[in-house]
C-alpha positions in Angstrom: -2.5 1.3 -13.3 -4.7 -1.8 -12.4 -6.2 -1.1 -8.7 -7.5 -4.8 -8.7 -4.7 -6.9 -6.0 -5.3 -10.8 -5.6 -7.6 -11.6 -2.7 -4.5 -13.8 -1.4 -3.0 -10.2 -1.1 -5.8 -8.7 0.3 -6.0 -11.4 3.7 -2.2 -11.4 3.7 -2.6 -7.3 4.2 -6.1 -8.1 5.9 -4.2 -10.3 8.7 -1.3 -8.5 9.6 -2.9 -4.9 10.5 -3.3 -3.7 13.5 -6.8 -4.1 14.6 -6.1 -3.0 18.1 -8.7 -0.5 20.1 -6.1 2.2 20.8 -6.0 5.8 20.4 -4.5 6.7 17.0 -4.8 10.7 17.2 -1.6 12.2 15.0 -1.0 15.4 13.6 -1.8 16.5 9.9 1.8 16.7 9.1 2.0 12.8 10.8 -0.7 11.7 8.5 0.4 12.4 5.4 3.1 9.3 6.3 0.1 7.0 5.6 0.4 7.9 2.2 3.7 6.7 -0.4 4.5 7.9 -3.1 2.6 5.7 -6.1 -0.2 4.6 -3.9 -3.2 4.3 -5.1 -5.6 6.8 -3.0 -9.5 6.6 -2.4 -11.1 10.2 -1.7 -14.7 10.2 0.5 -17.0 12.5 0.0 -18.6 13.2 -3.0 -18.6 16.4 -5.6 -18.0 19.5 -2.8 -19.7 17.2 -0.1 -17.4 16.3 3.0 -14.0 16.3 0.7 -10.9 15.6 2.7 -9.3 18.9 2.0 -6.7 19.3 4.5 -5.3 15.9 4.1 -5.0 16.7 0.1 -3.2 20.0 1.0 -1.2 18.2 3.4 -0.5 15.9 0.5 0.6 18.1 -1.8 2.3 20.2 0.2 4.8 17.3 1.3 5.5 16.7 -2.3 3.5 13.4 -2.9 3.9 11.9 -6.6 2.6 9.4 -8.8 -0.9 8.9 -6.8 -3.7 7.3 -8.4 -6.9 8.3 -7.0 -10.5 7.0 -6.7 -13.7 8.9 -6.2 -17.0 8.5 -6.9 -17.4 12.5 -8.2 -14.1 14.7 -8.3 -14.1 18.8 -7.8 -12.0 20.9 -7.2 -9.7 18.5 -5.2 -8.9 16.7 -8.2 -7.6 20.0 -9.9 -5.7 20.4 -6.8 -4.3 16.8 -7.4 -3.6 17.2 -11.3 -2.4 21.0 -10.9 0.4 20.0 -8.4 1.7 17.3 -10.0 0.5 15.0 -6.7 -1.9 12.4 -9.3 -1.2 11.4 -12.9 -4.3 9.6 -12.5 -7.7 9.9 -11.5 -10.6 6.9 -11.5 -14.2 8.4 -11.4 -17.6 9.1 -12.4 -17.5 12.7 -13.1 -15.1 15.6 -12.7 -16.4 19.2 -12.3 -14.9 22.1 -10.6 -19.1 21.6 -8.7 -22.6 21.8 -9.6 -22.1 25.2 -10.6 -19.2 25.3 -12.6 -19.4 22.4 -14.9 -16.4 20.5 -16.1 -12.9 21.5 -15.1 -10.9 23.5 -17.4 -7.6 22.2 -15.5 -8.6 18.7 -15.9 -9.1 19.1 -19.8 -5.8 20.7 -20.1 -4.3 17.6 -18.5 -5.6 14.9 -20.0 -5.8 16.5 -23.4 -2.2 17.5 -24.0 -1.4 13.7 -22.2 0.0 14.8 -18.8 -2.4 12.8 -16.8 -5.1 10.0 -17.3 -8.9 10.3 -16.7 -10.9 7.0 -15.7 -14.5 7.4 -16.2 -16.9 4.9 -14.9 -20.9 5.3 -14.3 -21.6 6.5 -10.6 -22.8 3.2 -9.9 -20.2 1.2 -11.3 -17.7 3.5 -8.7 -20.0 2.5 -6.2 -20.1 -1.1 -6.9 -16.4 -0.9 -6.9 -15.5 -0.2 -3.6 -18.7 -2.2 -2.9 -16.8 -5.0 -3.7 -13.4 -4.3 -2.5 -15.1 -3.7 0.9 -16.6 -7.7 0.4 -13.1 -9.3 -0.7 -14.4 -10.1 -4.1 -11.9 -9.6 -6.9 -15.2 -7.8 -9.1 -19.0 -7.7 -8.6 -22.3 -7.5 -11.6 -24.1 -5.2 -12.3 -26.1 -3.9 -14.9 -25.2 0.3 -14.6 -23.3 1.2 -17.9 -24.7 -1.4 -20.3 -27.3 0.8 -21.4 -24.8 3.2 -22.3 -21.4 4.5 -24.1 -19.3 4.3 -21.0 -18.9 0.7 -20.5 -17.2 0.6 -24.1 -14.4 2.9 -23.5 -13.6 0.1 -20.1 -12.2 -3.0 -21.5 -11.7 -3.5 -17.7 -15.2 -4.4 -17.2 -16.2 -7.7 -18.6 -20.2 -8.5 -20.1 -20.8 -12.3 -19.0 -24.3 -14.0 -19.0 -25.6 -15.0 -15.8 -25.4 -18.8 -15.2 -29.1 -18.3 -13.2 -31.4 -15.9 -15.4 -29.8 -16.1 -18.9 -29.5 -12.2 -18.9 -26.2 -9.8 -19.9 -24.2 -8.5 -17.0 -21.5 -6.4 -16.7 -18.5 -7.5 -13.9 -16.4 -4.3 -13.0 -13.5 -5.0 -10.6 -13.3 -4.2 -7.3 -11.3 -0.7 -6.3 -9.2 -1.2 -2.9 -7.1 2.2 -2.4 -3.9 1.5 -0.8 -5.1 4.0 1.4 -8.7 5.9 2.5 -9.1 9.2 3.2 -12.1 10.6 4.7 -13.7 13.0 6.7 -16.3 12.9 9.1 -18.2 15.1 11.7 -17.0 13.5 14.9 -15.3 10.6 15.7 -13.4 9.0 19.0 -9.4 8.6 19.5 -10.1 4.8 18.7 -11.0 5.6 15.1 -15.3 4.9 15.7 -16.2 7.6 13.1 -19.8 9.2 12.7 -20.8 10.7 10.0 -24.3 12.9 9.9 -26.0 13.1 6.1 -25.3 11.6 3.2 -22.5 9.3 3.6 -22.2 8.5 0.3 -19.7 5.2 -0.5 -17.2 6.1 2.4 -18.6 3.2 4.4 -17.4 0.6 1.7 -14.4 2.9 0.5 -13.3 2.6 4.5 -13.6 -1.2 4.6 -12.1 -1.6 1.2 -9.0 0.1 1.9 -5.6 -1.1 3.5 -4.7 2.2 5.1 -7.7 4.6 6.9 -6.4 8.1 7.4 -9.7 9.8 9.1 -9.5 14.0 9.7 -12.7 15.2 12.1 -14.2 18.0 12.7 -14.0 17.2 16.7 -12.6 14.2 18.4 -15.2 13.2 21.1 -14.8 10.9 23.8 -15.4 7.2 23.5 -18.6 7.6 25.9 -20.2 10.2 23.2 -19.8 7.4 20.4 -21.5 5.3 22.4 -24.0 7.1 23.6 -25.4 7.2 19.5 -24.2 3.7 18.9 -26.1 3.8 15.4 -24.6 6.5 14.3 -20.8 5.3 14.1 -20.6 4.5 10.0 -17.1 3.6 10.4 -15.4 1.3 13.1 -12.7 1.6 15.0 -10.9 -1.6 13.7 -11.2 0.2 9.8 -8.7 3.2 11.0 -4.8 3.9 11.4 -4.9 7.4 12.1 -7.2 10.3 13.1 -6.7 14.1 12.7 -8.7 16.4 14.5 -9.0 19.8 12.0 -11.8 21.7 12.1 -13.0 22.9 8.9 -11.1 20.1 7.3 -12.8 20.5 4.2 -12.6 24.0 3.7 -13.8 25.3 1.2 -15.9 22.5 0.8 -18.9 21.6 2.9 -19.4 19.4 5.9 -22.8 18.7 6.5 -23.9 19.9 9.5 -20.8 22.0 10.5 -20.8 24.3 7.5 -21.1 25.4 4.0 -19.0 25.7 1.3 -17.5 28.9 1.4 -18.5 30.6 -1.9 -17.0 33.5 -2.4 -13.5 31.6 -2.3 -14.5 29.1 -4.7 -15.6 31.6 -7.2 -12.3 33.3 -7.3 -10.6 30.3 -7.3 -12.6 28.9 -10.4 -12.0 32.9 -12.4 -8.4 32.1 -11.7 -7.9 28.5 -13.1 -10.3 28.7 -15.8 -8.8 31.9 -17.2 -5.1 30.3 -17.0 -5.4 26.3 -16.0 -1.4 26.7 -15.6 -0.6 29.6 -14.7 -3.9 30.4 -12.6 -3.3 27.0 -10.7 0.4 27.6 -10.1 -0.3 30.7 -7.9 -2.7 29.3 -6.2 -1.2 26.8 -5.0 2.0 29.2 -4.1 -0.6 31.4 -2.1 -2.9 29.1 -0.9 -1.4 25.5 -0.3 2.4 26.4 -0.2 2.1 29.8 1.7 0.6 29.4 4.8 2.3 27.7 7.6 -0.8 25.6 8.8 -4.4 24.6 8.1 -5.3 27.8 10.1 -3.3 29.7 7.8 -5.3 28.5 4.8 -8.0 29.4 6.7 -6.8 32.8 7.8 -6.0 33.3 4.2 -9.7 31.9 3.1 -10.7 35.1 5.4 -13.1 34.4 9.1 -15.7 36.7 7.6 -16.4 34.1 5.1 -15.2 30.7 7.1 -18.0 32.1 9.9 -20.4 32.8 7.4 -20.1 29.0 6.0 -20.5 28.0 9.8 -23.5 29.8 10.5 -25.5 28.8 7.7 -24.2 25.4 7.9 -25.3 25.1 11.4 -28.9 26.6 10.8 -29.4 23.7 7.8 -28.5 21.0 10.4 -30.7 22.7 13.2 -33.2 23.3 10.7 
């Protein structure tokens, strides 16, 4: 599935949202209506950094199909998204279970026996991608991936020879996700979103996208935001809908906020590697399709270990 649209598309889309400063708080369950079935879906965050956990449990929990999804460094989200059926097809630079666990088991046994499709581009190119859908521009050059293998197994991306300097380039098309999701530190009821730390290519994904969907972990009041005007990464006028949930990416890390939540990762990674199948399929019964709510996940998680995450995120940021 081609994620390129025609910029005509892009202003017609472009021109008839709603750019309106209004509040746009909704509920989990609420914002997983941003999201059709067949969309094409760009993830912030990067590797186990600030991943948008809730809104992919929401996700699969409501039974979304067919998603193709963007990021610039899958984990354990894009297990999630394979395992349960939710994506068929994932567009990235690398896909790990993170740092410590090396490539997924659950994503080989996908794409190897054909169930679902893997779309590798260099970090950069990703990068560039969105940096391009956020500019309007139907692709963008670079030089990332010509010094390597990569670039050959993507007839998308086109070598040209630049009209200026005589020199090879490579143009990769721009990504713009039907819909973003993302989450952030803090942001406002309007959608003004501020994100502490890295804030790897969520910036560009936000203003590349048609949809927003943005979860926090506190809504704050419009006064706070601009208070730290500097701080607000993503604009008001970007955004259709904003969930407060605290440790929304759980058990991921949010800079700041907390850690990712070890213990729960390891026993999630002994199950799915021993059975990518059958581990996956009772986790997601226990884990995603058992609780009644995000706090159930996270009750099921255990508060020993959510707190535990908290504190020593909390001493890093005060640190």
């Amino acid at each position: 599935m081609s994620l390129v649209q025609p910029y005509s598309k892009l202003r017609k889309d472009l021109a008839q949202r709603d750019r309106s400063l209004r509040e746009k708080v909704v509920s989990l369950d609420e914002a997983v209506s941003f999201v059709r079935d067949g969309d094409s879906v760009g993830i912030g965050g990067s590797t186990m950094s600030r991943t948008p956990m809730g809104l992919i449990w929401a996700l699969i929990r409501a039974g979304r199909k067919q998603l193709s999804c963007s990021r610039c460094i899958i984990s354990s989200d894009g297990d999630l998204l394979y395992g349960s059926g939710a994506s068929e097809h994932i567009v990235t630079s690398w896909f790990s279970q993170g740092i410590l666990w090396g490539v997924s088991k659950v994503m080989r046994h996908h794409v190897e026996t054909g169930k679902a499709r893997y779309e590798e581009w260099s970090h950069l190119a990703m990068g560039m991608r969105f940096r391009a859908g956020a500019m309007g521009v139907p692709f963008i050059p670079i030089r990332s991936m010509l010094g390597s293998g990569v670039g050959a197994q993507r007839p998308e991306a086109k070598e040209m020879i630049c009209p200026f300097t005589n020199e090879k380039l490579l143009l990769v098309p721009a990504l713009n996700p039907d819909v973003a999701l993302i989450h952030v530190q803090r942001c406002d009821a309007y959608g003004n979103a501020q994100i502490d730390g890295l804030q790897f290519m969520d910036i560009d994904l936000a203003m590349a996208a048609n949809r927003v969907v943005l979860t926090t972990e506190r809504i704050v009041s419009n006064d706070q935001i601009r208070r730290a005007p500097d701080q607000t990464k993503i604009p008001f006028f970007a955004v259709d809908a904003v969930v407060e949930l605290p440790f929304g990416s759980a058990p991921h890390e949010c800079y700041g906020a907390y850690e990712p939540m070890m213990q729960h990762m390891e026993r999630y990674v002994e199950l799915v590697n021993k059975d990518p199948v059958g581990g996956m399929r009772d986790y997601l019964d226990k884990f995603v399709h058992g609780p009644k709510s995000w706090t159930g996940f996270l009750d099921l998680i255990g508060m020993d270990e959510v707190l535990k995450a908290a504190r020593a995120g909390q001493t890093i940021y005060d640190a």
